[in-house]
C-alpha positions, -999 to +999 in steps of 0.1 A: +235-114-255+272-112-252+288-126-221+299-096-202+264-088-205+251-121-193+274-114-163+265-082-151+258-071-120+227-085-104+210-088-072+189-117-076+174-138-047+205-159-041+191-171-011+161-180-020+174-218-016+174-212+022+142-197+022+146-161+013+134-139-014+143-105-028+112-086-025+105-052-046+076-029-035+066+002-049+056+027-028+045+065-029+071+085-046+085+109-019+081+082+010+107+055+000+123+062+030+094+058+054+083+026+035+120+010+046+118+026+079+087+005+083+107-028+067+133-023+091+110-018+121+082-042+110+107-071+096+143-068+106+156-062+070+177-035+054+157-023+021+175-001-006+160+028-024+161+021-062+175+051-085+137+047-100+116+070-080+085+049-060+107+011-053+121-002-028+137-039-022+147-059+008+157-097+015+130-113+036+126-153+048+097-166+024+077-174+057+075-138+065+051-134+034+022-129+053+040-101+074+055-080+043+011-083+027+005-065+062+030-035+057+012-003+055+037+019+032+036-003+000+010-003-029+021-034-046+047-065-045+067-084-062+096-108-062+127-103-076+138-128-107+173-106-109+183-072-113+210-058-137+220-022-122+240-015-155+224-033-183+241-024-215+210-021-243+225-028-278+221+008-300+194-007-327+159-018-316+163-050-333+196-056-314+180-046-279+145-061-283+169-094-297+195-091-266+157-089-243+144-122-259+172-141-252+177-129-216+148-152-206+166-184-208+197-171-184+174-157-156+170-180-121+131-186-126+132-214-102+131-198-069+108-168-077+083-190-093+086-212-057+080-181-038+051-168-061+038-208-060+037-205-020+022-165-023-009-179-039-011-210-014-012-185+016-045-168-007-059-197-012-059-206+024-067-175+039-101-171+015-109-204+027-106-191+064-123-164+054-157-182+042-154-206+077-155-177+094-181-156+079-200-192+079-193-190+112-204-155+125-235-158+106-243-189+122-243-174+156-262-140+145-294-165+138-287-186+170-288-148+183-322-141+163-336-175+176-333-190+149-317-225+137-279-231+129-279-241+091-262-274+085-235-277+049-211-259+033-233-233+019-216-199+019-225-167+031-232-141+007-218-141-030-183-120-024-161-155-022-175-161-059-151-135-068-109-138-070-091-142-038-073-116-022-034-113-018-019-134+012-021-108+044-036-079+025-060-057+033-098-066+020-111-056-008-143-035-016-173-054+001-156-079+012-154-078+055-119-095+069-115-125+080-094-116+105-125-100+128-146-122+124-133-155+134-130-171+169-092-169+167-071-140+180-052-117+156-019-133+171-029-166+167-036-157+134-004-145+122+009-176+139-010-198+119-004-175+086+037-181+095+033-221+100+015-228+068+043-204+048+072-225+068+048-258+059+048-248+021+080-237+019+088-273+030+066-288+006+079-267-026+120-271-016+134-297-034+105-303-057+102-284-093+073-260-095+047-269-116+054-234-129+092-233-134+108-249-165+084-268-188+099-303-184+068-319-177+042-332-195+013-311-204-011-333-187+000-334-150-010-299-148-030-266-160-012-243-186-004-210-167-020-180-185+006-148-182+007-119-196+043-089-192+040-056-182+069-034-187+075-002-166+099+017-188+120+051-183+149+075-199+148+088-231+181+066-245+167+032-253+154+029-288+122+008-281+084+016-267+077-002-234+054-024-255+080-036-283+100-048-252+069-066-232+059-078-266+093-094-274+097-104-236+066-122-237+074-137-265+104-152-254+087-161-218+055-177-235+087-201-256+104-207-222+080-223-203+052-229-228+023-205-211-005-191-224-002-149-227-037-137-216-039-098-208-069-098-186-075-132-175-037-141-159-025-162-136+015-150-137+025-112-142+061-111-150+071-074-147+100-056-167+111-025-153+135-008-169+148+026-157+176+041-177+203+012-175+191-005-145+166-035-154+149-057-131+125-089-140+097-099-116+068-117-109+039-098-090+025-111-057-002-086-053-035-086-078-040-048-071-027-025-050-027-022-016-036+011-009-076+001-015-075-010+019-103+004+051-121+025+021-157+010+010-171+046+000-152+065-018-153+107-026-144+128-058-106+129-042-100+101-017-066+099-006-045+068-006-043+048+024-006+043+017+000+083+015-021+088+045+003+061+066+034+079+055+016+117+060+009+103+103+043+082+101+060+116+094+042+137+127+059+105+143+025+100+169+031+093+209+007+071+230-023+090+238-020+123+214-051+137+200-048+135+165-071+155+143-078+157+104-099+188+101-108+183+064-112+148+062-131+142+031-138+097+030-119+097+064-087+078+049-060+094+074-078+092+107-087+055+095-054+050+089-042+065+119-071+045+140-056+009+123-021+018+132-018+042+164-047+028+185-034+043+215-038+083+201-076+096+200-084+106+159-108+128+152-118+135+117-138+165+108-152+181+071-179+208+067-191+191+037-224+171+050-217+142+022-179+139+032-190+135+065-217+104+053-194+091+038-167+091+066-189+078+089-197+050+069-158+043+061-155+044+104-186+023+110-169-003+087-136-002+104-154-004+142-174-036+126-139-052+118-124-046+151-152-055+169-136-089+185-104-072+192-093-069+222-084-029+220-106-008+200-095+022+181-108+055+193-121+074+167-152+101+162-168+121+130-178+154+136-189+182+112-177+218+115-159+250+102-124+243+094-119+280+102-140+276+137-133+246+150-151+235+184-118+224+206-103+244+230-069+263+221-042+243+228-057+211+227-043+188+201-014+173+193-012+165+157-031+178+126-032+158+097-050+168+062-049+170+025-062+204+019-080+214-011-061+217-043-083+243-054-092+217-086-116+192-081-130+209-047-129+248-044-108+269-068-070+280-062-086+320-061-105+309-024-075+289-018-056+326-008-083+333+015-085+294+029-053+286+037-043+318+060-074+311+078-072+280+081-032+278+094-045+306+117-070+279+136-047+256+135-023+271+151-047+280+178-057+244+189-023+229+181-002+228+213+023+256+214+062+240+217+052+206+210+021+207+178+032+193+146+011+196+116+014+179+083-002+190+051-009+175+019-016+202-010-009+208-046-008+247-043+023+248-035+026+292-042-008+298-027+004+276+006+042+296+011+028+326+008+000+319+038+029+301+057+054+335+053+022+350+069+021+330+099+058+324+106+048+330+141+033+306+146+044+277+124+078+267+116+088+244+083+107+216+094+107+193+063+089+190+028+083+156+012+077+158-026+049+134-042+031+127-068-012+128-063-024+117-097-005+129-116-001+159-101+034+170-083+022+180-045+046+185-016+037+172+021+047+197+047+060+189+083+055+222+103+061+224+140+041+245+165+063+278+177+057+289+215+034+321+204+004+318+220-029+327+197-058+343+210-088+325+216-118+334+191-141+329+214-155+304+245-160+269+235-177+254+270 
């Protein structure tokens, strides 16, 4: 690679010798500004929006690791190596696949690698809490019984067989968190979580990482087993996304003499590449974070991360009633329950399975916070979205993802649906101060409903994301002062 190529602009953790790291997150496209609303607010840090639709990145100390897992807005993590924001790609593929390869050897691996070495520490000792604690709960539920404590290290059940989760994220299916179930508070917790990053940190500065530059011997340690992943897009480079993680690879696998494994890795180094801008990474999250709360899931269970920046957006006050009248698995008022425990969430579907499984998603969440001081309040009902039991004029906020007309209903009942059911929500939703905000894919079907009822909702603000593939739009609408008349009698 030429020099004024070697030298081009980059944002790589600079800092990282003090004890800060550049970290990248991707997030739901259409919410990158909620997602570093949440940085700024949760952690003090400016984050900038990348040019590539879904990222974010912001400069955090490397003991706030645990803290950034806990962020609700992000799907996955990773930290920065360096970031070119005008890489100049040679025009033949040989050239630019060439010019890739020998990039490796001029990025600042050290740091990153430090930051991903103290990552998997904090998993390792937080699955290790994890198994004293559930050791520990289970111990007292047969001293409840009347039975015997057992003596040894045996563990309980055979989830901890399985990989560890991410430091600070959200459990994975089946497996209860720690965080509930130990003696500790949530506080003391995080406390803890902060002094072993600060403790690690210690430990790693000033020391190579067993993972950095291969200059020691193959004996003192394992072989890492890593595998690339490149996110490519534009339509002006003259290579496939896996020419360029092949030859990346390559060159990485020569660097630092790992093992490439696709399935079975210890290291992901990503390369994302989005028209000229490239940035190199290392992942810090094994899947995404958006899994969290849910154990049953439905035909079209939303995102937990789309449902925090859907009840982000309504912006909820200390006790508002906040309702999601077609709640399907229950992910936004579970959502809402984790973050806004001070608002009452009600979730609501008229299908009898969506309910079941709701329920089930809710009794899992109440087990979690059962040794918390303040419990979330939140109920399952079933009804008719179009004859709802409240009283007009009694909630605050409405949150859903409406049918798409696709995988549940059809767009034809969608022209009937959606009238009606603005029309009753617009009756329960306080008049001057109601907001609603509304997930749906039928975008014509949902205008021409809304142009209907322009009495009684206003548009404020539409938020365009992608649901599967499919492009969707989020709608913010506000509650106008016309009063709706009352169907009928509720008590």
């Amino acid at each position: 690679m030429a020099e004024a190529e070697a030298e081009a602009e980059a944002a790589g953790p600079e800092a990282a010798g003090d004890g800060a790291a550049v970290i990248g997150a991707t997030v739901p496209t259409g919410f990158e500004a909620t997602a570093a609303a949440e940085v700024q607010e949760k952690l003090g840090s400016a984050s900038r929006i990348s040019r590539d639709r879904g990222k974010i990145y912001f400069e955090v100390p490397a003991r706030c690791l645990p803290e950034v897992h806990r962020l609700r807005s992000v799907d996955n993590l990773f930290v920065v190596v360096q970031e070119f924001k005008d890489y100049q790609f040679k025009e033949t593929k040989e050239d630019a696949l060439k010019d890739l390869e020998g990039l490796v050897k001029k990025l600042p691996w050290t740091d990153p690698l430090r930051i991903w070495e103290l990552n998997n520490s904090l998993k390792k000792k937080k699955t290790k809490r994890k198994k004293q604690n559930l050791q520990r709960t289970a111990s007292k539920e047969k001293l409840r019984d009347g039975g015997e404590e057992e003596k040894g290290d045996k563990a309980v059940g055979g989830q901890e067989d399985c990989a560890p989760n991410m430091a600070g994220t959200e459990p994975a299916v089946g497996q209860s968190a720690e965080e509930t179930q130990g003696e500790a508070s949530q506080n003391e917790e995080e406390d803890n979580e902060q002094s072993e990053a600060k403790n690690e940190l210690r430990a790693s500065s000033g020391a190579e990482t067993k993972a950095g530059d291969d200059r020691k011997d193959e004996g003192d340690a394992k072989v890492l087993k890593f595998r690339v992943t490149c996110n490519r897009a534009g339509d002006k480079h003259s290579f496939t996304s896996n020419e360029a993680a092949r030859d990346f690879g390559g060159a990485v696998q020569e660097h630092f003499q790992w093992k490439a494994d696709m399935t079975n890795f210890d290291v992901e180094v990503l390369l994302n590449i989005h028209n000229n801008e490239v940035v190199v990474g290392i992942a810090l999250t094994e899947e995404s974070l958006h899994r969290r709360n849910i154990t049953h899931f439905g035909p079209t269970t939303l995102r937990s991360t789309l449902a925090y920046g859907m009840l982000r957006l309504c912006d909820p006050q200390p006790t508002d009633i906040i309702i999601d009248p077609m709640c399907g698995t229950g992910a936004i008022p579970i959502e809402g329950a984790m973050e806004w425990p001070g608002c009452y969430h009600i979730a609501g579907d008229n299908n009898p399975q969506a309910v079941k499984r709701a329920a089930s998603n809710i009794c899992s969440l109440l087990k979690k916070n059962e040794n918390k001081e303040s419990s979330a309040s939140l109920d399952i009902v079933q009804w008719d979205i179009c004859n709802l039991p409240l009283r007009t004029g009694s909630v605050d906020v409405i949150v859903t993802d409406m049918p798409f007309g696709k995988r549940i209903g059809s767009k034809k009942k969608n022209w009937d649906l959606y009238p009606a059911c603005l029309m009753e929500m617009g009756r329960i939703c306080t008049p001057g101060t109601g907001r609603a905000v509304l997930l749906t894919q039928d975008k014509k079907c949902f205008a021409k409903a809304l142009s209907r009822l322009g009495h009684i909702w206003r548009k404020n603000h539409t938020v365009w994301v992608n649901v599967g593939g499919l492009h969707a739009a989020v709608y913010l609408l506000k509650r106008t002062w016309e009063r709706v008349e009352e169907k009928r009698s509720f008590w």
